[in-house]
Structures are given as structure tokens and as C-alpha cells.
C-alpha positions in Angstrom: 9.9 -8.2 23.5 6.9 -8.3 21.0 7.5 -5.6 18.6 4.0 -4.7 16.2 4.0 -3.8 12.8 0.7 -2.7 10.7 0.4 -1.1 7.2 -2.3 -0.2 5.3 -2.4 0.5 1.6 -3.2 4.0 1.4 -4.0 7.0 3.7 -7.7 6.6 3.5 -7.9 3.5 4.9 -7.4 2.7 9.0 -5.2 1.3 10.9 -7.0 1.0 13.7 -7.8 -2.9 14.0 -4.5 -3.7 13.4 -2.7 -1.9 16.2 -5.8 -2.9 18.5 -5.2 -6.4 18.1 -0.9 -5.7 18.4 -1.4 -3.9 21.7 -3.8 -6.9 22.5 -0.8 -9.2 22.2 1.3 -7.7 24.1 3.4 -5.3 21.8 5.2 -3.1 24.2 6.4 -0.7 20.4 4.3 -0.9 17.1 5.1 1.0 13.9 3.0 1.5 11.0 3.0 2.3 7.3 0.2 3.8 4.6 1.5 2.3 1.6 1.3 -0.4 -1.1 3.3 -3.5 0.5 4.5 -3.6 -3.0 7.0 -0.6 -2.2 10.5 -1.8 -1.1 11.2 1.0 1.0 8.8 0.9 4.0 10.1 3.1 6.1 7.8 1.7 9.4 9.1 -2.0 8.4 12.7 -0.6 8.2 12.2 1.0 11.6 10.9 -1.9 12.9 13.6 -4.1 12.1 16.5 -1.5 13.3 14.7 -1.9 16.5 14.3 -5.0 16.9 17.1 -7.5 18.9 18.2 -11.0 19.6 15.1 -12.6 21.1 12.6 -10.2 20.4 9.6 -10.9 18.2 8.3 -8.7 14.9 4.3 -9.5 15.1 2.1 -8.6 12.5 -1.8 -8.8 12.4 -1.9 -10.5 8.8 1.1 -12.2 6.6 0.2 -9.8 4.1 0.7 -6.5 6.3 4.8 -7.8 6.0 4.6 -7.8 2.0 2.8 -9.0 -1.0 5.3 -11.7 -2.4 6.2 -15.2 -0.9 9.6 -14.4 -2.4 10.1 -11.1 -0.4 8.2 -12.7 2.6 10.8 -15.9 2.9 14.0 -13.7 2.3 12.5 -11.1 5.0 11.5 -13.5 7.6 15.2 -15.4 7.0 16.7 -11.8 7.4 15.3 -11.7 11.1 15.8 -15.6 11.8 19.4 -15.1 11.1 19.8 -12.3 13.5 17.6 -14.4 16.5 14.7 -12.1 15.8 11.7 -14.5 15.5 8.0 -14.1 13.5 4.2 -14.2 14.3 1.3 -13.5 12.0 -1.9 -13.2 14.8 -4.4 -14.0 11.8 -2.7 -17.2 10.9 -1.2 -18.1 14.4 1.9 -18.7 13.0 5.2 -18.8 14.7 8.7 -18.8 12.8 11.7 -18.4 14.3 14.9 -20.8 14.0 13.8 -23.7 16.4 10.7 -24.4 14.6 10.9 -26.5 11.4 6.8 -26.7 11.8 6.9 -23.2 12.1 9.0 -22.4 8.6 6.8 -25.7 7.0 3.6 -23.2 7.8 4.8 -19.8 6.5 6.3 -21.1 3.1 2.5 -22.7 2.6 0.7 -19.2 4.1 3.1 -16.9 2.0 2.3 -19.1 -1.0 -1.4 -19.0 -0.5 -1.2 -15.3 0.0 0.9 -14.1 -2.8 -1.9 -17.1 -5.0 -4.6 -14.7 -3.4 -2.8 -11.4 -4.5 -2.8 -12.7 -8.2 -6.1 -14.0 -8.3 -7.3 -9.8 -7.1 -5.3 -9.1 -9.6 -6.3 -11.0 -12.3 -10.2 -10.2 -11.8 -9.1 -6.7 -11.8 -7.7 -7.1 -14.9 -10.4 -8.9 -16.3 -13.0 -6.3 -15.2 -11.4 -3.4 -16.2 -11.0 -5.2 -20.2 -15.1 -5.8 -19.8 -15.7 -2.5 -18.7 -13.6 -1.1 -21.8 -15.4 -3.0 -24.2 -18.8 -1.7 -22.7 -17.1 2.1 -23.7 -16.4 2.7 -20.4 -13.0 4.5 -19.9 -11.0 4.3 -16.5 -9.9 7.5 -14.5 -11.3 10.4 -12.8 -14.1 12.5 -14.6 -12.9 15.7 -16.3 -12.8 18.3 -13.9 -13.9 20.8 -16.9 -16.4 20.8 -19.0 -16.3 22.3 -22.8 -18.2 25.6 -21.4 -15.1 26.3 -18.7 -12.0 25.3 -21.4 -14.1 27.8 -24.1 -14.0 30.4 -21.2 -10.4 29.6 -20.1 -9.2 29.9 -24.0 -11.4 33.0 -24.3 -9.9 35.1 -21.4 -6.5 33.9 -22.0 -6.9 35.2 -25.7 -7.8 38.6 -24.2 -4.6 39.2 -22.4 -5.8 37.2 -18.9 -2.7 35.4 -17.5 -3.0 31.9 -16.8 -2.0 32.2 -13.6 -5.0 34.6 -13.0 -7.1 32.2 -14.7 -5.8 29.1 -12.5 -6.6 31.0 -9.4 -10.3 31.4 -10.8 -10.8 27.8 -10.9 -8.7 26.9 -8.1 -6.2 24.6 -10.1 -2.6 25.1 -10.8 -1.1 25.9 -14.4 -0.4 23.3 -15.2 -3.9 21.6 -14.9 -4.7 24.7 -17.0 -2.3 24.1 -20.1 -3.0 20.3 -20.3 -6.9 20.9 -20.5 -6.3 23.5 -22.8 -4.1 21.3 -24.9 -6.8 18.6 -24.9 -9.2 20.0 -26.6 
């Protein structure tokens, strides 16, 4: 039995190609995750495996979908070889299960190509966000608040207003409250 497994990284973003191309294949169950594939604790992936028996196949649409690191990749893929559950990545066309020396050959390069990828985002991230610091440019969300609303906030909490009261008028909690008014 072919059993699917797609993740994206966050909630925004679609899973839709991914289980497209898994039903495609043949995957008669398919479970899913939105989160990092940095997390250890997918709960999709963990569901996956429970279900998954002697003979049966965990397919994913991209060797990244399973996880970010070759070192987490190997010792997962080994974790399902040693109970007869074999591998497929449809992106990559690769195969591993316990017959197929080719097969393990393959992944170890595609896992270490794919965790090489990984860094090098990482590193131009990196990179960019130093450059954009030196240029003044501060990561983060814009303040919510400018100096006009924190003078009014301060001004009608000085008058007796309670916060919550004043929370409620700008739609935030308290606590958003406090820390801008602690700020400046």
C-alpha cells in the first residue's frame, strides 16, 4: 500500500500540489502537516508511520517534505527500512527500501544535496538581513501604533480609563497595551 505524506511550512501556504501528485501515484491514505520540517514532533509524519506496515510504502512529493537534515532523513528512512516499510520521493524518483543498495547510494547523495540547499537559503538569508541592517533597516512587523494613539492611550489611562477599556478601543489585548506603553 502507498501511503502519502505532504507538509508545508506554514498555514498560509498550500498543500494542494502535493496531495495532487500522491493521489496521482496511487496513495490509497495521505496525511499532511503545516509546519517547519525543522519541528521534531510532526504529528502527520508520526501518524503516518503508526499506520504504515510490513510492505507498504511512505511516498512523499519532495525529499524535503520528510525533513530538513540528511542526519534526520537517514535515521528516519532506516527507522522504516528496519520495520519492511520502504521509501519514494516522486520529485527525485527515488526508491529505498532494504533490497536496493542503488536505492540507499541515491538518498544519502539527495539528502546531502538537500540539507547543502537548506544552508545555502540560509546563509543568503543571513547575509541579507546583515545588509539590510547596515542600510538602517530593522526587521519585524511595523508598530501597530503610532506616537498620537500611545499619547491618547497614556492620556485616558491617566484619567481613570481601565486598560482593559482602552484595549477593547483599539482592538488589542492588555498586554499589547502595557508593552507599547512601556516602550515609549
Amino acid at each position: 500500500m502507498f501511503i502519502g505524506y505532504a507538509r508545508v511550512s506554514t498555514g498560509l501556504q498550500n498543500l494542494d500540489l502535493q496531495l495532487h501528485a500522491l493521489t496521482e501515484y496511487g496513495c490509497e491514505k495521505t496525511f499532511h502537516d503545516k509546519m517547519s520540517g525543522t519541528k521534531k514532533q510532526r504529528p502527520g509524519l508520526e501518524e503516518a508511520i503508526h499506520y504504515a506496515r510490513e510492505g507498504d510504502t511512505i511516498v512523499v512529493w519532495r525529499l524535503d517534505r520528510l525533513g530538513r537534515n540528511m542526519q534526520d532523513l537517514i535515521q528516519l528512512v532506516n527507522e522504516l527500512n528496519e520495520r519492511g516499510v520502504a521509501f519514494h520521493s516522486l520529485q527525485e524518483n527515488l526508491t529505498m527500501d532494504k533490497s536496493n543498495a542503488t536505492g540507499q547510494l541515491m538518498f544519502h547523495l539527495f539528502a546531502a544535496f538537500a540539507e547543502f540547499e537548506r544552508n545555502l537559503i540560509e546563509e543568503r538569508s543571513a547575509a541579507g538581513r546583515t545588509a539590510a541592517r547596515a542600510r538602517g533597516r530593522l526587521g519585524g512587523r511595523p508598530e501597530k501604533f503610532g506616537k498620537k494613539d500611545i499619547e491618547m492611550m497614556r492620556s485616558l489611562i491617566t484619567n481613570g480609563t481601565p486598560i482593559k477599556d482602552v484595549a477593547e478601543k483599539w482592538g488589542v489585548s492588555r498586554t499589547t497595551i502595557y508593552r507599547y506603553l512601556e516602550k515609549k
